[in-house]
C-alpha positions in Angstrom: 14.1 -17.8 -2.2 12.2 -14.9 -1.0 14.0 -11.5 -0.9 13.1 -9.1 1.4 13.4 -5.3 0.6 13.8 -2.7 3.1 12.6 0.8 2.8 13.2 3.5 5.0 12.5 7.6 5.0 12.3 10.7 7.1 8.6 11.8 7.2 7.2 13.8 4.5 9.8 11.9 2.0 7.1 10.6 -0.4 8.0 6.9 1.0 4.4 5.8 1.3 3.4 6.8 -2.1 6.6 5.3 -3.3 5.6 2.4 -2.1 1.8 2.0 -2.9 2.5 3.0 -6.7 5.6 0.2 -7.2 3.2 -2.2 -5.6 0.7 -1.7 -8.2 3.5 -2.2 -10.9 5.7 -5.1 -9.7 4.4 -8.8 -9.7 5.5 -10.8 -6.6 5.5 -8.9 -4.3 4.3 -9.2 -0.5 4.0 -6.1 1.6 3.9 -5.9 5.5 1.7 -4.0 7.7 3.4 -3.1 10.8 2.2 -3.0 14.0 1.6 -0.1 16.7 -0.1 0.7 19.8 -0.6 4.8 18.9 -3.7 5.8 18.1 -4.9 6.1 13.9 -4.0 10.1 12.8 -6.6 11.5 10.0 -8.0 9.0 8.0 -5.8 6.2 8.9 -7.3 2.7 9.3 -6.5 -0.2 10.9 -5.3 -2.8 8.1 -4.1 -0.3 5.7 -1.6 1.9 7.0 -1.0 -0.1 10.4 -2.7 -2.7 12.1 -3.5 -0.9 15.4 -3.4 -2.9 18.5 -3.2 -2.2 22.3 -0.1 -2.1 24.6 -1.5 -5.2 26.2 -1.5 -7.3 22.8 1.7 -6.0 21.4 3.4 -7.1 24.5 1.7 -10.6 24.4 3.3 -11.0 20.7 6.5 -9.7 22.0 6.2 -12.5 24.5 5.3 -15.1 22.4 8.4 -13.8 19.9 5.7 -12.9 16.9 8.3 -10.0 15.3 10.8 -9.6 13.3 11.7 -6.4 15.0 9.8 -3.8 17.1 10.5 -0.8 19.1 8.8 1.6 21.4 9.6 5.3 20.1 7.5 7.8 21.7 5.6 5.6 24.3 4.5 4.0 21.3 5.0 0.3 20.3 6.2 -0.4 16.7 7.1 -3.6 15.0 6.7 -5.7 11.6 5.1 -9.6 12.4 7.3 -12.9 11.2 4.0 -14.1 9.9 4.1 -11.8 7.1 8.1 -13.5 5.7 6.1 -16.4 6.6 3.8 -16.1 3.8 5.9 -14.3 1.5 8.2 -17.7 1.7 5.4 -20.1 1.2 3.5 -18.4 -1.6 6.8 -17.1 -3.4 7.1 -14.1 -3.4 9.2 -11.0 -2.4 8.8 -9.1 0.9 8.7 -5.3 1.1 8.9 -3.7 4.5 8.2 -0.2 5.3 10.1 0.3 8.4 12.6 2.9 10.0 15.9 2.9 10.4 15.8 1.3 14.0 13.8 -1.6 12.7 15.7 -1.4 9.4 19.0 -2.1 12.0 17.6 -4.8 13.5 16.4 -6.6 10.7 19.8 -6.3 8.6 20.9 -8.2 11.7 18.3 -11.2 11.4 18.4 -11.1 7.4 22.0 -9.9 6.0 21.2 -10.9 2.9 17.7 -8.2 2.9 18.0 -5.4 0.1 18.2 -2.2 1.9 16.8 1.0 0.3 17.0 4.4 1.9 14.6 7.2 0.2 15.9 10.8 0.4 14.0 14.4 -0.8 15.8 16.8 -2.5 16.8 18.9 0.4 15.2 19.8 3.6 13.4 23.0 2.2 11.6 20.3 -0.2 10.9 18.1 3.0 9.5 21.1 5.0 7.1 22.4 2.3 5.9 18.5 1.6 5.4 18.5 5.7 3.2 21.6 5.8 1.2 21.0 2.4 0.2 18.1 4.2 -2.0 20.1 6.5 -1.7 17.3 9.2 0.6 18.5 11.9 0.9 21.3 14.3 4.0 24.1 13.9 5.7 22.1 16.6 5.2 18.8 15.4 6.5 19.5 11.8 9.8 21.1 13.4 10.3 17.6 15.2 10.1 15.9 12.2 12.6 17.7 10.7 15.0 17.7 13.4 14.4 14.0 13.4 14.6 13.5 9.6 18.5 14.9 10.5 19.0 12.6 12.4 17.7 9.6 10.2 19.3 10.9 7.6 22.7 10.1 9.1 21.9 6.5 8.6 22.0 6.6 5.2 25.5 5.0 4.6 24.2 1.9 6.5 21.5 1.3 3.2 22.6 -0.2 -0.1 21.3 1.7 -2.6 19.7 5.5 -2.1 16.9 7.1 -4.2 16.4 10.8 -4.4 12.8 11.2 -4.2 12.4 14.5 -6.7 10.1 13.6 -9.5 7.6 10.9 -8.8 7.3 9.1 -11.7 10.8 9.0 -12.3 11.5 7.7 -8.6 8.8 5.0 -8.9 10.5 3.9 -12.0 13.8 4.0 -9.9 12.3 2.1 -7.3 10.8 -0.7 -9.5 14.5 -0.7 -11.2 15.8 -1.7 -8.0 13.9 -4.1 -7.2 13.7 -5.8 -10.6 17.5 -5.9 -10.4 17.8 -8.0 -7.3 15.6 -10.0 -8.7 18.3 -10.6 -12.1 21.0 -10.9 -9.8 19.3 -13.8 -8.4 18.6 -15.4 -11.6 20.9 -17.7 -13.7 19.8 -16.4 -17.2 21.7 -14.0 -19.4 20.3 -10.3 -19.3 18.9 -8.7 -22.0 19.8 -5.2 -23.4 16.6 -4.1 -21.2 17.5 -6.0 -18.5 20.9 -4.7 -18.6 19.3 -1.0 -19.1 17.4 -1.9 -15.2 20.5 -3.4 -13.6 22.9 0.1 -15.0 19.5 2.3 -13.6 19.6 0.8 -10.5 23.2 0.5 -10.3 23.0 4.7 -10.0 21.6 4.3 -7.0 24.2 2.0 -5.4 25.6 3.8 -2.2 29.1 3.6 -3.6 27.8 5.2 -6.8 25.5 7.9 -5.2 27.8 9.2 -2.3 28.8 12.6 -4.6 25.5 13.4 -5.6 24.2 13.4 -2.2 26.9 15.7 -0.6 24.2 18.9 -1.1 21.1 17.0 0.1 23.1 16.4 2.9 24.3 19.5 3.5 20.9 21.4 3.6 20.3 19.4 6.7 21.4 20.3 10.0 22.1 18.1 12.6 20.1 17.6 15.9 19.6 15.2 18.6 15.9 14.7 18.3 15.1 11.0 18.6 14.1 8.8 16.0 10.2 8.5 15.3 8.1 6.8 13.2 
């Protein structure tokens, strides 16, 4: 049975390198391209980071119930296509779904049994400087994403398992511990030690293991009522 793994970030988090990397690494597993009606930013292209379509054809798939969950944030359309769980269920495989925490809501609804995972940095001062080295966004658009990452943030008790995204190799080796996990919980055959060294990694990151670790990341972030964005 196909399991579906959700991943959701604040901007500036490191997600989508996360997430590129663990592909590389992890056999099995499907990956979705959402769906949007904003324009490409930089060197964005259509098929990689998002498949970018027009109002008028997100609308038609809307109608013609072709999502697992969308939303418009913005003015902007948003969503992650069935087709993709689709083919992840016919082929075998795992799904991974790079979504935010609206759509992450809405597809814990649908799937209750989906493998939530929410990706935190260090603290905000790490977020802001990852923000600006990124040379991509105006004064005013980085201090919205912060005030939004705040308010994503507050979502994080909602995700099973959260992963501090400090040291990138470490936190890709996190990640694929995570994922492999699942994967051995699902299974009928006795662990070995290495496979019992994965589930106790990933196990660190449970949300009921992680919730005093997290109390200064937390507190570095102050609350706003920005909306969410993705």
């Amino acid at each position: 049975m196909t399991t579906v793994y959700i991943i959701s970030a604040p901007s500036g988090s490191g997600k989508s390198t996360l997430v590129e990397k663990v592909r590389q690494i992890v056999a099995g597993l499907d990956f979705s391209i959402s769906y949007t009606t904003r324009p490409p930013r930089g060197n964005e292209q259509n098929g990689r980071e998002y498949f970018f379509i027009a109002r008028e054809e997100f609308e038609r798939m809307i109608h013609k119930d072709e999502f697992l969950e969308h939303a418009e944030v913005f003015s902007n359309y948003y969503g992650t296509a069935k087709r993709f769980l689709e083919k992840a269920n016919q082929s075998g495989h795992d799904l991974l779904l790079d979504i935010d925490v609206q759509g992450a809501a809405q597809i814990k609804g649908k799937l209750p049994r989906a493998v939530s995972i929410f990706i935190l940095p260090p603290d905000r001062k790490t977020l802001e400087s990852r923000l600006r080295n990124r040379s991509l966004d105006a004064e005013k658009v980085i201090q919205n994403r912060l005030a939004t990452a705040s308010r994503e943030i507050e979502n994080y008790m909602k995700y099973d398992y959260i992963l501090v995204n400090d040291r990138l190799e470490e936190s890709v080796e996190t990640l694929k511990a995570i994922l492999l996990a699942e994967r051995l919980r699902g299974s009928e055959a006795y662990p070995s030690p290495a496979d019992q060294e994965l589930l106790a990694k990933a196990e660190r990151c449970r949300l009921s293991n992680a919730r005093e670790r997290l109390q200064p990341i937390l507190a570095s972030f102050v609350a706003t009522t920005t909306p969410s964005g993705r």
